[in-house]
Residue frames as a rotation matrix with the C-alpha (Angstrom) as fourth column:
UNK 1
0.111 -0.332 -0.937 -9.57
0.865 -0.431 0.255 -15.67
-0.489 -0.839 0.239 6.40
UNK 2
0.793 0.209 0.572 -9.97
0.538 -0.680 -0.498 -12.04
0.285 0.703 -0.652 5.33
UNK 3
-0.367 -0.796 -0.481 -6.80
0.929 -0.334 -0.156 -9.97
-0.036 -0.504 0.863 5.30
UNK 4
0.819 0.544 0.183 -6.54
0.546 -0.836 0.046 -6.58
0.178 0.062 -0.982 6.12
UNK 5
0.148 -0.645 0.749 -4.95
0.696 -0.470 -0.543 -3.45
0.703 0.602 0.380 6.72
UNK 6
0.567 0.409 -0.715 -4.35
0.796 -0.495 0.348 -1.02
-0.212 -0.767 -0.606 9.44
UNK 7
0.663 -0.643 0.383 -2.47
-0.392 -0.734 -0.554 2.68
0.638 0.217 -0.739 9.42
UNK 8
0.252 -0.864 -0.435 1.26
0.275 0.495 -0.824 2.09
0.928 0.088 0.363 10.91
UNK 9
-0.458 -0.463 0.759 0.94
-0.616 -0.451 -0.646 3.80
0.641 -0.763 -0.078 13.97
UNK 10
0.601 0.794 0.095 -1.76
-0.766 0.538 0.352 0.94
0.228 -0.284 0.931 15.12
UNK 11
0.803 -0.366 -0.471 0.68
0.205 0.911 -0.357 -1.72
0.560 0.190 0.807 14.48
UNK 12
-0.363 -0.931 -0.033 3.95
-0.032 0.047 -0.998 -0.31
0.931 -0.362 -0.047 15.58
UNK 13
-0.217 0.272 0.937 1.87
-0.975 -0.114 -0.192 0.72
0.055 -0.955 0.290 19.14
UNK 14
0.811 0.513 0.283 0.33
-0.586 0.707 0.396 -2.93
0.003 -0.487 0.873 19.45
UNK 15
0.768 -0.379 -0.516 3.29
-0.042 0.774 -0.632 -4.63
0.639 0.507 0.579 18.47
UNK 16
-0.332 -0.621 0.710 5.49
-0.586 -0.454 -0.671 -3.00
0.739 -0.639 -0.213 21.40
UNK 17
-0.422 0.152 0.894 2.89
-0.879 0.173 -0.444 -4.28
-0.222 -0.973 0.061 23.65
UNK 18
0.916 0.381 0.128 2.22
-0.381 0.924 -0.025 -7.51
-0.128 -0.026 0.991 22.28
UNK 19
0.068 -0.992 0.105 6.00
-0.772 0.014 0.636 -7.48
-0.632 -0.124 -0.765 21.87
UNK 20
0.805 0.564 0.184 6.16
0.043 0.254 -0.966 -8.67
-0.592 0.786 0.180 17.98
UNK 21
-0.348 -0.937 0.009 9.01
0.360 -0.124 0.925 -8.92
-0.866 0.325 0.381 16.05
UNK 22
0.302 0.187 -0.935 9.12
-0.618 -0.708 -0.342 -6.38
-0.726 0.681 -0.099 13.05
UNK 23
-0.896 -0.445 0.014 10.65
-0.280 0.587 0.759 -8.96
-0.346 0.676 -0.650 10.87
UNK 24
-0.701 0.494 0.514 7.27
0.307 0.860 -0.408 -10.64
-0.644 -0.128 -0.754 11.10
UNK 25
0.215 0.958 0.191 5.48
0.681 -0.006 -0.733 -8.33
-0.700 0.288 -0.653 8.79
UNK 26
-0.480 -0.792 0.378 6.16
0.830 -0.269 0.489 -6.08
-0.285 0.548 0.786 5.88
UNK 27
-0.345 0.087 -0.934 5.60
0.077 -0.990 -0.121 -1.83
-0.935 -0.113 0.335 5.04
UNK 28
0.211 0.364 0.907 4.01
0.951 -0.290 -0.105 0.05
0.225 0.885 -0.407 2.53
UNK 29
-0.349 0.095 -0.932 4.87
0.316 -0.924 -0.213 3.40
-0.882 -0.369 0.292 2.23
UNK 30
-0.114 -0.264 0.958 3.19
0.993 -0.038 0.108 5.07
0.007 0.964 0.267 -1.00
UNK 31
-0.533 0.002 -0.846 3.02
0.159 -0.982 -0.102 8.64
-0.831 -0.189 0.523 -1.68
UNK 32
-0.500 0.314 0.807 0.28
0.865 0.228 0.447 9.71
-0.043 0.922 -0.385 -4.10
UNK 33
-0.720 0.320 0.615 -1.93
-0.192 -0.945 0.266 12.98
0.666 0.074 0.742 -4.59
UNK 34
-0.865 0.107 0.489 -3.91
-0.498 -0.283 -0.819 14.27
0.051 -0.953 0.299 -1.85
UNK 35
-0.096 0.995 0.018 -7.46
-0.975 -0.091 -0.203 13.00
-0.201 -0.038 0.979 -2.90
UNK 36
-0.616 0.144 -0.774 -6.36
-0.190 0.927 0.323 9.39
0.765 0.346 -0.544 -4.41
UNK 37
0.815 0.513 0.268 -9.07
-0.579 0.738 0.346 6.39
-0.021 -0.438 0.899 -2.96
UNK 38
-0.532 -0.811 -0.242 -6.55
-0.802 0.575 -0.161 3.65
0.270 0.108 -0.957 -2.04
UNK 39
0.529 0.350 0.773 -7.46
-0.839 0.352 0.415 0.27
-0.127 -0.868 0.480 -1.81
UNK 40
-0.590 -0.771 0.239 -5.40
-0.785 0.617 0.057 -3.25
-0.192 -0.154 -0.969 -0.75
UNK 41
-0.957 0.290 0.036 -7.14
0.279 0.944 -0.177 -6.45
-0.085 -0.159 -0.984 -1.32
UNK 42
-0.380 0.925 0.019 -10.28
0.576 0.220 0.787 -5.02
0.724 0.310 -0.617 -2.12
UNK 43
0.323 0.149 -0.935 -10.32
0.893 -0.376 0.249 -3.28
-0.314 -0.915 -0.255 1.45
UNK 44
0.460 -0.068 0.885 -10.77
0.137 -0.980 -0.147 0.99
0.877 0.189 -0.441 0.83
UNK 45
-0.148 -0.547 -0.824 -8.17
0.933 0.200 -0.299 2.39
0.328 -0.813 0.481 3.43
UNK 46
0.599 0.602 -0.528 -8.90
0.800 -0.431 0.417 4.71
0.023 -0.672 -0.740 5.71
UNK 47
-0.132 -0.747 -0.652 -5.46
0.643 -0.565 0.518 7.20
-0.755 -0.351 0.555 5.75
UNK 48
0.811 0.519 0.269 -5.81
0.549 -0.516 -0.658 10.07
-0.203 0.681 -0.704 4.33
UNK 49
0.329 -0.786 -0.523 -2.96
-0.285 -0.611 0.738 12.78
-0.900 -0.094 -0.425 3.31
UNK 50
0.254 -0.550 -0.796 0.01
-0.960 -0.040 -0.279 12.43
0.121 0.834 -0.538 0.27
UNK 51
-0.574 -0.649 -0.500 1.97
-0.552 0.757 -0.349 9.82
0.605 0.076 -0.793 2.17
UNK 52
0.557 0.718 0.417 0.28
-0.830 0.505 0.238 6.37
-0.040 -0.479 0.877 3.43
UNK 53
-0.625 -0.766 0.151 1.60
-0.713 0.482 -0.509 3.89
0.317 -0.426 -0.848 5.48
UNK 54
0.511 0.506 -0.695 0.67
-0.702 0.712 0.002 0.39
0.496 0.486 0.719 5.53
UNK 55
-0.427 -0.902 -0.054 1.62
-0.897 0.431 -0.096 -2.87
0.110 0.007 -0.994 7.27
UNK 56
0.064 0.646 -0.761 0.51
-0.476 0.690 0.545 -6.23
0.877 0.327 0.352 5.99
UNK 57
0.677 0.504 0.536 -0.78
-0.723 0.322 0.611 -8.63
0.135 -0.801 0.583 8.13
UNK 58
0.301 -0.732 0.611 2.23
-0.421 0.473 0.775 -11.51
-0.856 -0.490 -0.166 9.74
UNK 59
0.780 0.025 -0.625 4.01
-0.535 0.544 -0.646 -12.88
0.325 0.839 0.438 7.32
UNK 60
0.789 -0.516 0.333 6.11
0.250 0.765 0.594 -16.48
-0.562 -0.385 0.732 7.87
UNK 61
-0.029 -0.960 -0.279 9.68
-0.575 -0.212 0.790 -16.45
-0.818 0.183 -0.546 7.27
UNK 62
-0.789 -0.373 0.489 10.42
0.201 0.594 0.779 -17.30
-0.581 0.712 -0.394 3.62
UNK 63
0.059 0.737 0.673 6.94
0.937 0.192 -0.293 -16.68
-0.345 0.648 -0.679 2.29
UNK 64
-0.935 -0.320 0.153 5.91
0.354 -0.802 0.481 -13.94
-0.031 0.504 0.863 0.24
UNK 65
-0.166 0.915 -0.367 2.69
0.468 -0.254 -0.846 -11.69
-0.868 -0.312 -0.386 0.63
UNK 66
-0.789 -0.207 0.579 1.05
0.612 -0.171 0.772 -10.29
-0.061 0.963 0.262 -2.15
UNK 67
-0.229 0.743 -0.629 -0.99
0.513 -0.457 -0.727 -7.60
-0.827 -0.489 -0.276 -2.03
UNK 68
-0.370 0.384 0.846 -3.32
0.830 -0.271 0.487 -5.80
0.416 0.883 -0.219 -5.14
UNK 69
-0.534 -0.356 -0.767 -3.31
0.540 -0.842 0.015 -2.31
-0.651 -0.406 0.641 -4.61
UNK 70
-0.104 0.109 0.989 -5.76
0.954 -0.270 0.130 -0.21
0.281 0.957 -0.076 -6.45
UNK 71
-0.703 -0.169 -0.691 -5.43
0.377 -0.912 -0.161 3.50
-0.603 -0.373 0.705 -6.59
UNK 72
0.510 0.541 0.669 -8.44
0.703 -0.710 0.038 6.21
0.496 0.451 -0.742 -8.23
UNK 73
-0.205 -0.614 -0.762 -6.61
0.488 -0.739 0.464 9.61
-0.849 -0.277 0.451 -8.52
UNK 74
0.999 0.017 0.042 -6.51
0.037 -0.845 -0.533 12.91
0.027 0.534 -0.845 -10.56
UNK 75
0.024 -1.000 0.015 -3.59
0.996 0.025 0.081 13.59
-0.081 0.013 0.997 -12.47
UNK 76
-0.748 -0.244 -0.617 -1.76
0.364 -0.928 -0.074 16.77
-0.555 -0.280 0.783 -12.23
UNK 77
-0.939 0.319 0.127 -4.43
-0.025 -0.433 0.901 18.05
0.342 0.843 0.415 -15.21
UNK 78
-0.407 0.769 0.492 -7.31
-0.428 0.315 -0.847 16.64
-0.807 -0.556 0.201 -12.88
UNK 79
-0.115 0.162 -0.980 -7.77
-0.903 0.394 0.171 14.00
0.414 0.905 0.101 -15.09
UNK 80
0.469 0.291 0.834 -9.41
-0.620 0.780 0.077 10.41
-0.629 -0.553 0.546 -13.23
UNK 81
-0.270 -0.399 -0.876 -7.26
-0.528 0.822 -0.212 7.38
0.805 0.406 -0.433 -13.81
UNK 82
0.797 0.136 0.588 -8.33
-0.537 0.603 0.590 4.35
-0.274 -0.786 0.554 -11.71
UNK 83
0.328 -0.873 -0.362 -5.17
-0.842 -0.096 -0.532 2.34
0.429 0.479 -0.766 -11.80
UNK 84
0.891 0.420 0.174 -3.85
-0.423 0.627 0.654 -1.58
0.165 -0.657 0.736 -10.21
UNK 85
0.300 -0.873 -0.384 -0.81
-0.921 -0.161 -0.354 -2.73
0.247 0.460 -0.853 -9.16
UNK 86
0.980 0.156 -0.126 -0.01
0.056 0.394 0.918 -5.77
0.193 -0.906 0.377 -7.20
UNK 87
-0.108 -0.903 0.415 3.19
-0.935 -0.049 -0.350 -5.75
0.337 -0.426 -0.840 -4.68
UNK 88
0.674 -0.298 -0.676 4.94
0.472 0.878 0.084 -8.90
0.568 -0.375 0.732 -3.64
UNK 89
0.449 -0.378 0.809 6.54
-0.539 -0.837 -0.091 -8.66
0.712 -0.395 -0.580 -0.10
UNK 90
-0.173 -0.599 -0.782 8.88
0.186 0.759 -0.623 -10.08
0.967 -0.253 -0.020 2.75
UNK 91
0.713 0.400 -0.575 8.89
0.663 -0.118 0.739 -10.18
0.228 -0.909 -0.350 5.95
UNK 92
0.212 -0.672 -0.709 10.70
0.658 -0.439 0.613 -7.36
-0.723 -0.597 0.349 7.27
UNK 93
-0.845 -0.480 0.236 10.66
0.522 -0.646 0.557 -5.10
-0.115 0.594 0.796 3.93
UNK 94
-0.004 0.566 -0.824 9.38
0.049 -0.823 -0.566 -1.82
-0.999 -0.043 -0.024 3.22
UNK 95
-0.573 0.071 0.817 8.27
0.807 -0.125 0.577 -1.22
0.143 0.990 0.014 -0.61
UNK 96
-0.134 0.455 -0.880 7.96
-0.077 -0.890 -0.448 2.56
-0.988 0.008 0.154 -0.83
UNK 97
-0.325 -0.024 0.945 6.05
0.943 0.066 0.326 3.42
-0.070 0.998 0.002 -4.42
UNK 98
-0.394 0.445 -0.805 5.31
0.093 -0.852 -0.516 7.14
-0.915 -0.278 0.294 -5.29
UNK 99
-0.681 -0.720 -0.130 4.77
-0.048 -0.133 0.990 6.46
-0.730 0.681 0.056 -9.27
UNK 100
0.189 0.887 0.422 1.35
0.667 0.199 -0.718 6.60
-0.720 0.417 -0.554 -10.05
UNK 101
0.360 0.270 -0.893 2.03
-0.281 -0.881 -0.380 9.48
-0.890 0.387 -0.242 -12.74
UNK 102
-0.487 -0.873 0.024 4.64
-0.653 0.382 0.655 6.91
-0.581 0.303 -0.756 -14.48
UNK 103
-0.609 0.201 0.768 2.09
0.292 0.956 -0.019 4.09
-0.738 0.212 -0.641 -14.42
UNK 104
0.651 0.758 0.026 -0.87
0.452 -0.360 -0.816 6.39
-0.610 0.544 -0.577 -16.44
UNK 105
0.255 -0.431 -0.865 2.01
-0.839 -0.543 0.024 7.57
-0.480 0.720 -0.500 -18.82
UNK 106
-0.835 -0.549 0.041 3.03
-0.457 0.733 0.504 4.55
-0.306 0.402 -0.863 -19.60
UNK 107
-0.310 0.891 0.331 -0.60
0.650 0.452 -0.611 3.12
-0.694 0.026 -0.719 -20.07
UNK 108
0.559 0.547 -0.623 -1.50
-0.214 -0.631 -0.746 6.07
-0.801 0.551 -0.236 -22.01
UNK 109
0.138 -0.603 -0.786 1.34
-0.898 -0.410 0.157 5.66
-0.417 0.684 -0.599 -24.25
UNK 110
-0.547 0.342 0.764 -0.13
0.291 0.934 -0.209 1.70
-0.785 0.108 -0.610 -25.04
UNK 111
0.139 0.990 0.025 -3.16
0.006 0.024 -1.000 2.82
-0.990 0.139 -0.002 -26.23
């Protein structure tokens, strides 16, 4: 079964009218620079802008979703970092990340 993604205004609008409980699934919010590629699972999302909004696909009470998140961005210097994280989520939580400048400092400062 292939998961996916949709932008948040898809979901919140079907879910009204399929009358869904928000508990049942869980948010992304990330802020990153205007040009970043974003993708979830392997799947390139479609939103464009700073801030992108995400919601994962049902999740059952008690389980956790996991989702691998990869971001390609210019830092402020317009320097390309291609970068992965993965989130683990609940049902019914929002994981907001804006820290892609953190993760390529900290990676640089490995090397």
């Amino acid at each position: 079964m292939k998961k996916y993604f949709v932008p948040l205004f898809f979901i919140l609008f079907f879910s009204v009218l399929a009358k869904a409980e928000p508990s049942q699934v869980g948010y992304f919010r990330f802020t990153v620079p205007i040009d970043t590629f974003l993708y979830i699972n392997g799947t390139k999302t479609v939103p464009t802008g700073t801030l992108r909004e995400f919601v994962t696909p049902p999740i059952k009470a008690g389980d956790i979703y996991s989702a691998k998140v990869f971001f390609d961005f210019r830092n402020k210097q317009g320097r390309r970092f291609k970068r992965t994280k993965i989130f683990k989520i609940k049902p019914g939580e929002t994981i907001t990340f804006s820290d892609l400048e953190g993760i390529t400092e900290q990676m640089e400062a490995g090397r």
